[in-house]
FINUDO-776141 format. One record per residue: residue in three letters; x, y, z of N, C-alpha, C in turn. Coordinates in steps of 0.2 Angstrom, whole numbers, padded with zeros to 4 digits, always signed. Layout:
# FINUDO-776141
ALAXYZXYZXYZ ...
//
This chain:
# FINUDO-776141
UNK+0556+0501+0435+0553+0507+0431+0549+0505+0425 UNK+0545+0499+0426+0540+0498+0419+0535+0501+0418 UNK+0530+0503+0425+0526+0508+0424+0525+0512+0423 UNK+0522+0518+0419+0522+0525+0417+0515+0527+0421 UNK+0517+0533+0424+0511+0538+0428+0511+0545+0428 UNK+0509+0550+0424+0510+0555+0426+0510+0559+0432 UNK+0516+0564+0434+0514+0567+0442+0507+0572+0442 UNK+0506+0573+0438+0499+0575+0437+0492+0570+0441 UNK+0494+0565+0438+0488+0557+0440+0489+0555+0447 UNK+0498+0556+0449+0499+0556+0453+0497+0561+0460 UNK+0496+0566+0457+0493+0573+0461+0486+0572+0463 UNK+0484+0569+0458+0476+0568+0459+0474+0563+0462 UNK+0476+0557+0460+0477+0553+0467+0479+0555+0475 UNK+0482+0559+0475+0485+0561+0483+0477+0565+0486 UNK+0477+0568+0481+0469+0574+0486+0463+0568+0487 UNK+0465+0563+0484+0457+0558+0486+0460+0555+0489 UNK+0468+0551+0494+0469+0549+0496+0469+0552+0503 UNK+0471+0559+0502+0472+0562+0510+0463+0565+0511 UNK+0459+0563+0505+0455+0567+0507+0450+0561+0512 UNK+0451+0555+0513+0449+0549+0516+0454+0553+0524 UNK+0456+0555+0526+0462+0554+0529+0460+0564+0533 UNK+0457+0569+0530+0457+0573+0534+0449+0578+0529 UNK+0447+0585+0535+0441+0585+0531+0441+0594+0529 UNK+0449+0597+0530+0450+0604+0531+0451+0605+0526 UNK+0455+0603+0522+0459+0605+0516+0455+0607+0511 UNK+0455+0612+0505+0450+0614+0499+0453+0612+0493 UNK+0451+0612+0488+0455+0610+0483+0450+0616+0478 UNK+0456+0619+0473+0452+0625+0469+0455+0625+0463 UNK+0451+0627+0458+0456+0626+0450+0449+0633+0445 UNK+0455+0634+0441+0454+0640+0437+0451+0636+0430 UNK+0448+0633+0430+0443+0631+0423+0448+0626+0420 UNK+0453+0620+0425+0457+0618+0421+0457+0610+0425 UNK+0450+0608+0428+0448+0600+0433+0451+0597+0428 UNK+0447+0598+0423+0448+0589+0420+0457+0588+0419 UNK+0462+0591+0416+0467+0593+0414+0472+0594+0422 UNK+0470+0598+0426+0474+0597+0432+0474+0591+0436 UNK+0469+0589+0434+0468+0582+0439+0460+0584+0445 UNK+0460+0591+0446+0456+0594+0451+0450+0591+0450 UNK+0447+0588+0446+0442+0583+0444+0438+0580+0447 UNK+0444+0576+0448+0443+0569+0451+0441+0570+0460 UNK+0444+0575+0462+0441+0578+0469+0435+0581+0469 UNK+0434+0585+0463+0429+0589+0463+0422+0582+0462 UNK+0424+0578+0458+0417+0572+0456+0418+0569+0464 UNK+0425+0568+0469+0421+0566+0475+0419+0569+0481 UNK+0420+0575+0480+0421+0582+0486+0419+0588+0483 UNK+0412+0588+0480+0410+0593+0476+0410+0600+0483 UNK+0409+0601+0489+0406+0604+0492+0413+0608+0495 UNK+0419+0603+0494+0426+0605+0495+0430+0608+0489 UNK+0425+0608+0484+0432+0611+0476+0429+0617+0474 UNK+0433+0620+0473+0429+0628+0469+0432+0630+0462 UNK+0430+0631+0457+0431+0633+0451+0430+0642+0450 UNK+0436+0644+0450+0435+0651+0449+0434+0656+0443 UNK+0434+0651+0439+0436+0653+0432+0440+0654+0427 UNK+0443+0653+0422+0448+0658+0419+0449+0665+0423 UNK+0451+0664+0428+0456+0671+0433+0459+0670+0437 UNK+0465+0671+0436+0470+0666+0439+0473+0670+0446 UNK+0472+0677+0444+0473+0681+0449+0468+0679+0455 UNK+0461+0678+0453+0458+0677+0457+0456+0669+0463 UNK+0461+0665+0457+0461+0659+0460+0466+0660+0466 UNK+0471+0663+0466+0478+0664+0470+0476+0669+0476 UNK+0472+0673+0473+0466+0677+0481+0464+0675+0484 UNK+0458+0671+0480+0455+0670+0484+0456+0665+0490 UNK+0461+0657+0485+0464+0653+0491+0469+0656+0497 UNK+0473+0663+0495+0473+0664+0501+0469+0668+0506 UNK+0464+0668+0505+0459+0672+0510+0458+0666+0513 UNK+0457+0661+0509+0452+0653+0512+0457+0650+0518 UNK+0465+0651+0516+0469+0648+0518+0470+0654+0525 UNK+0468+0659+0526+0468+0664+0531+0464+0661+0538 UNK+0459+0657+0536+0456+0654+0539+0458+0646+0542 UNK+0464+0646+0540+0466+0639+0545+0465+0632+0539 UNK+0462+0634+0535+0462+0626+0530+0467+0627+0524 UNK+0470+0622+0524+0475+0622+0517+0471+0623+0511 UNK+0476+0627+0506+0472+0625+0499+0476+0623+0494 UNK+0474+0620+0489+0478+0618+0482+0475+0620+0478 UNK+0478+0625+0476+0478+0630+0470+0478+0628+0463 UNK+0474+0624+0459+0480+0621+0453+0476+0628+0446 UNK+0481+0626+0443+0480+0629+0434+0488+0627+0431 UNK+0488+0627+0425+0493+0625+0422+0500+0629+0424 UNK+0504+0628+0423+0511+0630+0426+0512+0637+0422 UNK+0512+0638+0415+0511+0645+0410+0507+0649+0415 UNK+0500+0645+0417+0495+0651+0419+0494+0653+0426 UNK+0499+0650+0428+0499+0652+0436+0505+0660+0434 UNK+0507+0659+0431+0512+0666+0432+0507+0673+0430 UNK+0501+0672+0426+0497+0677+0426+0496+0679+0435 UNK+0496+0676+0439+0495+0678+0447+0500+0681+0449 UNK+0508+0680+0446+0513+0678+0450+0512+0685+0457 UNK+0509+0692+0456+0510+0696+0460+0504+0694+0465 UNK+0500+0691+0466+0495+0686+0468+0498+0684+0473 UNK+0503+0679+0471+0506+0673+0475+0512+0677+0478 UNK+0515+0681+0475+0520+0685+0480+0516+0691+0485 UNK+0511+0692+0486+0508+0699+0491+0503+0696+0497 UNK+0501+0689+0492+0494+0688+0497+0496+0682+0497 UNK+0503+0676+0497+0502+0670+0499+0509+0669+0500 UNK+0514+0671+0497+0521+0671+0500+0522+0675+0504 UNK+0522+0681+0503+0522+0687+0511+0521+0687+0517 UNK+0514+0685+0516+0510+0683+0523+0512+0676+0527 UNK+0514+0673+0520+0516+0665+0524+0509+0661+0523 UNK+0508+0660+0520+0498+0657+0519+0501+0650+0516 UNK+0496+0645+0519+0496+0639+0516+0493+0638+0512 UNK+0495+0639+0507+0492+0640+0499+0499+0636+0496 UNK+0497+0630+0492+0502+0626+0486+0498+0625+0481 UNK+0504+0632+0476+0501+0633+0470+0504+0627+0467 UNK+0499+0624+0462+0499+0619+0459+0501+0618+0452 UNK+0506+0620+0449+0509+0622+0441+0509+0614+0435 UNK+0503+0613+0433+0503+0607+0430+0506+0609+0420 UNK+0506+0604+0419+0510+0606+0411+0514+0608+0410 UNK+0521+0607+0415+0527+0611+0416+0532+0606+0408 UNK+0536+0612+0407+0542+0610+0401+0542+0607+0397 UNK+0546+0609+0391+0544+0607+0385+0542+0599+0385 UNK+0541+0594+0391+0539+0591+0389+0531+0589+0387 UNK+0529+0594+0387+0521+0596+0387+0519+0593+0380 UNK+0525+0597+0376+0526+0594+0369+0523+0598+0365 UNK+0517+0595+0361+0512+0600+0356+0509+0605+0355 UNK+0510+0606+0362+0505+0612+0364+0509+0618+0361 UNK+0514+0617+0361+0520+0622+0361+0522+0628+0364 UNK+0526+0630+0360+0534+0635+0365+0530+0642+0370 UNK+0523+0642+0369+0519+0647+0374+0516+0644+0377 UNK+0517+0636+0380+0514+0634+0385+0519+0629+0388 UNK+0525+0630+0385+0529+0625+0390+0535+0631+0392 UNK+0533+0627+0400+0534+0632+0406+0541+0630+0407 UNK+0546+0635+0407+0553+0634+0406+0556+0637+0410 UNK+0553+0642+0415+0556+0650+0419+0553+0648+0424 UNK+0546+0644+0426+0544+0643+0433+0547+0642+0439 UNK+0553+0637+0438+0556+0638+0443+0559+0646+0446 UNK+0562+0647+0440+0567+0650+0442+0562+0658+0443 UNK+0555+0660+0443+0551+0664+0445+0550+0663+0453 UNK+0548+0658+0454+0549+0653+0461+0550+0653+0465 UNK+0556+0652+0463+0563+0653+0468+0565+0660+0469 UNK+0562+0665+0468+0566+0673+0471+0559+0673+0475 UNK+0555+0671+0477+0550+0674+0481+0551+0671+0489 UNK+0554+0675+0492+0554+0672+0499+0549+0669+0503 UNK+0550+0663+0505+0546+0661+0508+0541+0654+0506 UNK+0544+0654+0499+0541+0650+0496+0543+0642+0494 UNK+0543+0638+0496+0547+0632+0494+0543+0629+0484 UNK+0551+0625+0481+0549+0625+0475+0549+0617+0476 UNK+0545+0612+0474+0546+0606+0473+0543+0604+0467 UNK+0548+0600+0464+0544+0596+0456+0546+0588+0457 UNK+0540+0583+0459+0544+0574+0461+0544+0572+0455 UNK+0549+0566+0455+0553+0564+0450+0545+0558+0447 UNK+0542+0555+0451+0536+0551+0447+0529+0552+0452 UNK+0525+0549+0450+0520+0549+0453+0517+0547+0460 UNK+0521+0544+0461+0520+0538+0470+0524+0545+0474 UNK+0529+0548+0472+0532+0556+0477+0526+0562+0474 UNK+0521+0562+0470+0518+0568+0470+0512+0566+0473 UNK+0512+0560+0472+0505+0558+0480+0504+0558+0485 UNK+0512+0558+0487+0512+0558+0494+0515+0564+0496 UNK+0515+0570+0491+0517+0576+0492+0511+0580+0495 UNK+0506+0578+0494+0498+0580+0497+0502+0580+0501 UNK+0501+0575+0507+0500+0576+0514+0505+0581+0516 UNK+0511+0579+0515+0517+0585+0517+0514+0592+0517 UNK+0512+0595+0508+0512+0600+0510+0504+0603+0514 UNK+0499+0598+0514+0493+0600+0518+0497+0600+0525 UNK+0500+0598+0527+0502+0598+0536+0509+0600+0536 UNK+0509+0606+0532+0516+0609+0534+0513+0617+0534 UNK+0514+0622+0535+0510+0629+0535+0513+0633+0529 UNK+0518+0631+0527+0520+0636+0524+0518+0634+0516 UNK+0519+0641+0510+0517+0639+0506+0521+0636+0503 UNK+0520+0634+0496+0522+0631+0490+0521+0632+0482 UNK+0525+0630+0479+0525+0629+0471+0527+0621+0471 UNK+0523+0618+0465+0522+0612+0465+0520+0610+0458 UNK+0527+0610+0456+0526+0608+0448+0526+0600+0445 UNK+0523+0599+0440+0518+0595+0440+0519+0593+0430 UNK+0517+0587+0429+0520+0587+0419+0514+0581+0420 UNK+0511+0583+0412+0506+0579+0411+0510+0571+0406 UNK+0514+0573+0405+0517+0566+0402+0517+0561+0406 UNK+0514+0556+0405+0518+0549+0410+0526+0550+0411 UNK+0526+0545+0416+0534+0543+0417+0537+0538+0418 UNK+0542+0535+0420+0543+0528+0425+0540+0531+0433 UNK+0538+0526+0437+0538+0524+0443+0544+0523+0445 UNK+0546+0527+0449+0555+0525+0453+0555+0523+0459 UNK+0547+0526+0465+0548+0523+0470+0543+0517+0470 UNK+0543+0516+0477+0538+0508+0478+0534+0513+0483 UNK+0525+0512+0482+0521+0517+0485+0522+0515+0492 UNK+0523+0508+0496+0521+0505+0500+0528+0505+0505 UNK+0533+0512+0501+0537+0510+0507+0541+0517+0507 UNK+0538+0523+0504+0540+0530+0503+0536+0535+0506 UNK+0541+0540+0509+0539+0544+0513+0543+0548+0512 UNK+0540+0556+0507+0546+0561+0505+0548+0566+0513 UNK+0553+0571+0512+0553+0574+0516+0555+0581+0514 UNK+0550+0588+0512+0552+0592+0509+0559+0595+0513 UNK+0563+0597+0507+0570+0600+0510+0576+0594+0509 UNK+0574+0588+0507+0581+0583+0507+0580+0582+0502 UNK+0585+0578+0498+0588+0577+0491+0588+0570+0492 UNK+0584+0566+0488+0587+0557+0489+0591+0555+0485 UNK+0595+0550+0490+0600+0547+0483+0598+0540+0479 UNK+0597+0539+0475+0593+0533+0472+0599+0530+0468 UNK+0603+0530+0469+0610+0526+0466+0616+0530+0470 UNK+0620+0524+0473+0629+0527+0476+0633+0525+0470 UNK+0638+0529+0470+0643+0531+0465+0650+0537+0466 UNK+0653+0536+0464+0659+0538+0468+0663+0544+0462 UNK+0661+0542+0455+0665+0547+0448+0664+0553+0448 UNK+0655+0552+0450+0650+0562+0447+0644+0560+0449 UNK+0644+0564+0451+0634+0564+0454+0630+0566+0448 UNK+0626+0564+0445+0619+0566+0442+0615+0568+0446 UNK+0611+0574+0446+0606+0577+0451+0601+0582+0447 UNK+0594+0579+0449+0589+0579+0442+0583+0580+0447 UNK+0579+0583+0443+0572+0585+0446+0566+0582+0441 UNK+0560+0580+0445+0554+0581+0438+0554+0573+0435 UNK+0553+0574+0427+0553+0570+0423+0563+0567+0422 UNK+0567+0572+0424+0573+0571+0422+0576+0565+0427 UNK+0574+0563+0430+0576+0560+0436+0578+0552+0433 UNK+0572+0549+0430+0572+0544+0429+0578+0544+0422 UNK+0577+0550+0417+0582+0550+0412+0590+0550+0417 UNK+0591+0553+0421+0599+0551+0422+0600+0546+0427 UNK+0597+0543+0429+0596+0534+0432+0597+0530+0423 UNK+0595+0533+0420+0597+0530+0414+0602+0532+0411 UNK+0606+0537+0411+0612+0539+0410+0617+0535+0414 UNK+0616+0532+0423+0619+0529+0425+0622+0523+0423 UNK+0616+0519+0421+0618+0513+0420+0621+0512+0413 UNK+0621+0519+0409+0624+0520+0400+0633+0520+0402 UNK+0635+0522+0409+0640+0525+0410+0643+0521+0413 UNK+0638+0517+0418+0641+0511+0421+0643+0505+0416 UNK+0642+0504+0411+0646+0500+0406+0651+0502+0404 UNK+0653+0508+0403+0659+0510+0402+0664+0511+0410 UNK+0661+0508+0416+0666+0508+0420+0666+0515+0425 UNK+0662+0517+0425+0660+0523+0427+0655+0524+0431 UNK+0656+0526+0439+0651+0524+0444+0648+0529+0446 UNK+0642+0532+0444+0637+0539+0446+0633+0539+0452 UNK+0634+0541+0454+0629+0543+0461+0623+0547+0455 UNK+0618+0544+0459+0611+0547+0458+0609+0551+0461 UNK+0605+0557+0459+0600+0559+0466+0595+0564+0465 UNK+0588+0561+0466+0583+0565+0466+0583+0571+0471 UNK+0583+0578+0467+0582+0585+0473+0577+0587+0468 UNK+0570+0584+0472+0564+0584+0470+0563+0592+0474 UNK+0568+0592+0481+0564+0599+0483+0570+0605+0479 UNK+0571+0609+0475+0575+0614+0473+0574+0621+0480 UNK+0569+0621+0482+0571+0627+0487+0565+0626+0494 UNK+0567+0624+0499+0572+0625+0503+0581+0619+0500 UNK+0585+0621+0496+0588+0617+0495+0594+0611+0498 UNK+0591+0605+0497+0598+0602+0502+0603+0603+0502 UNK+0608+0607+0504+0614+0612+0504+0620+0606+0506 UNK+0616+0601+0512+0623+0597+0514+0623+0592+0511 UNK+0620+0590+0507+0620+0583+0501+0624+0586+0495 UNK+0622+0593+0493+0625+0595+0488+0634+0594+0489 UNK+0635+0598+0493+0643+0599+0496+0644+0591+0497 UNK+0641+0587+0500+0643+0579+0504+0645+0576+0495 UNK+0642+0577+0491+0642+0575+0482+0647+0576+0481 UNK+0648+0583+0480+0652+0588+0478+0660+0583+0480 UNK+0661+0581+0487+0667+0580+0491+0667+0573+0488 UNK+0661+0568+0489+0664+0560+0486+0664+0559+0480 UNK+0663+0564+0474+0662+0561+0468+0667+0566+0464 UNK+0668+0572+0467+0672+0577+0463+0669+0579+0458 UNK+0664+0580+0454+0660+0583+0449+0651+0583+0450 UNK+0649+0586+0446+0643+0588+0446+0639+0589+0442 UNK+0633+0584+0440+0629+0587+0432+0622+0587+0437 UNK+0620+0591+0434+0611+0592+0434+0609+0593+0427 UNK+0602+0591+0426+0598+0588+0423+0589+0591+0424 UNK+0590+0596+0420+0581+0596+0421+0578+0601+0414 UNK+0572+0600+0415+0567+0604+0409+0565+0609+0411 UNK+0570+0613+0410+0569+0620+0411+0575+0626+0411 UNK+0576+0630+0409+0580+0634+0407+0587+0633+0412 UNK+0592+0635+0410+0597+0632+0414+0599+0638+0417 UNK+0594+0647+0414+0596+0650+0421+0590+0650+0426 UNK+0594+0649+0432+0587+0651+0438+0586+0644+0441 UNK+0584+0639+0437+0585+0633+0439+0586+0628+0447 UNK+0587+0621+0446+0591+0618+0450+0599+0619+0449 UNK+0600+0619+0443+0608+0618+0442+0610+0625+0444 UNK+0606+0632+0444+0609+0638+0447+0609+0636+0455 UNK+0605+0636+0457+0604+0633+0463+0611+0630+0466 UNK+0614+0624+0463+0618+0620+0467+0624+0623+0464 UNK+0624+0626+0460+0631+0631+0457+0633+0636+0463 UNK+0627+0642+0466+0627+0643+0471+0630+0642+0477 UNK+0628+0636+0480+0631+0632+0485+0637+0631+0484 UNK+0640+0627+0477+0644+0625+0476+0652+0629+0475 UNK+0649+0637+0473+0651+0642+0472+0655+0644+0480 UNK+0649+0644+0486+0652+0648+0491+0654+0643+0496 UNK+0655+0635+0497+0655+0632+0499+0660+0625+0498 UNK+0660+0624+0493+0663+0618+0491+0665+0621+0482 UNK+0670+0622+0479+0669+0623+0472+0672+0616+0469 UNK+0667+0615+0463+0669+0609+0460+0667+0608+0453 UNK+0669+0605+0448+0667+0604+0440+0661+0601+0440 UNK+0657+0608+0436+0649+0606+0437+0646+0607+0430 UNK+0643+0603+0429+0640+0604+0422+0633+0608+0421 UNK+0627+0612+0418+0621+0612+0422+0618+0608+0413 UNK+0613+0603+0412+0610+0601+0405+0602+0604+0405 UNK+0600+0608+0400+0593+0610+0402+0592+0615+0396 UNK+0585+0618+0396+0587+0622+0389+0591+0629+0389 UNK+0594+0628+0384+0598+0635+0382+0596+0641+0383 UNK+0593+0642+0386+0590+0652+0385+0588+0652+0379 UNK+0582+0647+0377+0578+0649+0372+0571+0645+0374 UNK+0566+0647+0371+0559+0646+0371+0557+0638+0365 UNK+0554+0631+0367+0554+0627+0366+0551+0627+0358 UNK+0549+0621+0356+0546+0622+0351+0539+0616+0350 UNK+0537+0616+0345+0531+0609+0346+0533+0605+0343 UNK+0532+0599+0347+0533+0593+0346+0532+0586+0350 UNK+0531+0581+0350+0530+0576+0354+0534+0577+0360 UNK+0531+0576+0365+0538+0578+0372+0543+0574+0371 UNK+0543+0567+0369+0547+0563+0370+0554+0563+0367 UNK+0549+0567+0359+0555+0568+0355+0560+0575+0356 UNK+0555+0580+0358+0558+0586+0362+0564+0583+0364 UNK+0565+0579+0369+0569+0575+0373+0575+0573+0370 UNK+0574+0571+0364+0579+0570+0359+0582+0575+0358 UNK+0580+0581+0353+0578+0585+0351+0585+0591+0357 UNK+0582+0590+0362+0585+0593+0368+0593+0592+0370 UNK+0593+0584+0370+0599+0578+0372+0596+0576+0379 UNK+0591+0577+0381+0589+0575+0386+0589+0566+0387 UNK+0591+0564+0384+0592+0555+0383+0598+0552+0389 UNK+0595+0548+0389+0600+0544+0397+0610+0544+0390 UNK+0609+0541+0384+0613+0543+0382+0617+0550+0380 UNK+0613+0556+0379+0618+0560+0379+0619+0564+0387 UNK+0615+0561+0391+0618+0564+0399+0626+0560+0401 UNK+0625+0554+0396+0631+0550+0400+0637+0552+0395 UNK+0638+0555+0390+0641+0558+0384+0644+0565+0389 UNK+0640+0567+0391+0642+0576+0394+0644+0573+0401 UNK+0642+0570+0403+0646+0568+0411+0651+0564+0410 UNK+0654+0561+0406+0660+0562+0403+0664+0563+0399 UNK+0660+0571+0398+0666+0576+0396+0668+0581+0404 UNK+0661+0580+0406+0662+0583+0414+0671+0581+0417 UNK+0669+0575+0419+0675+0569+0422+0680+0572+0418 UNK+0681+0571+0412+0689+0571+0408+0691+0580+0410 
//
């Protein structure tokens, strides 16, 4: 995990990798290329990228008119500004079932400076009520690359949240191959499961090894997809580890942690923790310090898992 990549870099890497690779797919942005990544497609696939301006409503119409017509699109605008459409993406792109993946970049207070009006803390949980729609956020850039293809050769739509911060690299590009709907485990562990989406993923791999000095054996596990959710990983966790934390940049209602509380609830019940913000709007500051600021730290995820455990 030496290298840092934004899933942002990562995203926009993916459109000029798959776009070598097929010639259907459009790519569109709301006056935000250079900052989404849509840029770097559009400087190679001018004839393929549309810029529709500051209107977000109109970015999320129009690709699914475009998407009516049989070619995937990627929707991007920052993750705050895509919920200006939200009614957009629920009538003409979730309903219909259109292959449209709205692309939500600048997600969570780790955005940082920008501050507490633009770090997007509810998107998931906006997201996840709209049937039909799957929610994924990948833990580093090598899974948001290769989430291009997935979601261009799947039909259905998406929300694909996206963080301008770099991060660790956790997979190896040359040998990953996501599959929306399943949760990976990237560390077995038998005490409590850590289960983390995003930016958080690589923090509670560092909680592991915090905890794993004190004797303490975590299962890892990226559920980069939050909706359609892994339901039998969560209960399979649930059964070998006997406790339950999630970790993410984002409100703690509505979330992944509501998410696997859910299942956990009707299915399997067990001692779960959810770490994320409190029912409050962020504030400005360096992201990383935010993180601090938060307890977002491999140390205090490994403090509250336990107190989970005890």
């Amino acid at each position: 995990m030496s290298e840092k990549i934004s899933t942002r870099n990562g995203f926009g890497n993916g459109l000029l990798r798959e776009a070598e690779e097929r010639e259907d797919f459009i790519v569109m942005d709301a006056d935000l290329a250079k900052s989404t990544r849509g840029g770097w497609f559009r400087d190679e696939y001018p004839e393929r990228w549309i810029n529709v301006g500051i209107s977000e409503q109109d970015l999320f119409a129009t690709a699914a008119g475009i998407a009516e017509t049989g070619r995937p699109v990627f929707a991007n605008t920052f993750a705050i500004f895509s919920e200006r459409g939200f009614e957009q993406v629920r009538q003409q792109i979730a309903r219909p079932e259109r292959n449209v993946t709205v692309v939500g970049s600048h997600a969570g207070v780790i955005t940082g400076e920008d501050g507490p009006s633009a770090q997007t803390i509810e998107d998931i949980s906006a997201y996840r009520g709209l049937p039909n729609l799957r929610v994924i956020s990948p833990a580093d850039a090598v899974e948001a690359n290769a989430l291009v293809t997935a979601l261009a050769d799947d039909d259905d739509p998406a929300y694909l949240r996206l963080i301008r911060e770099s991060v660790p690299v956790i997979h190896d590009e040359d040998d990953y191959e996501p599959t929306i709907g399943e949760g990976e485990i990237l560390r077995e562990g038998e005490d409590v499961t850590l289960m983390a989406h995003g930016a958080m993923v690589h923090v509670v791999q560092e909680a592991a090894e915090v905890l794993a000095d004190d004797g303490i054996d975590a299962r890892v596990v990226n559920m980069s997809t939050i909706k359609p959710l892994d339901e039998e990983l969560v209960v399979e966790s649930a059964e070998k580890t006997g406790a339950i934390l999630t970790a993410e940049d984002h409100n703690v209602y509505g979330g992944l942690g509501s998410a696997v509380a859910e299942v956990l609830a009707e299915q399997r019940p067990t001692p779960m923790k959810r770490v994320g913000i409190e029912d409050e709007f962020g504030t400005s500051g360096n992201g990383l310090d935010l993180y601090e600021h938060y307890g977002f730290t491999g140390e205090d995820i490994a403090e509250t898992a336990k107190g989970l455990i005890a």
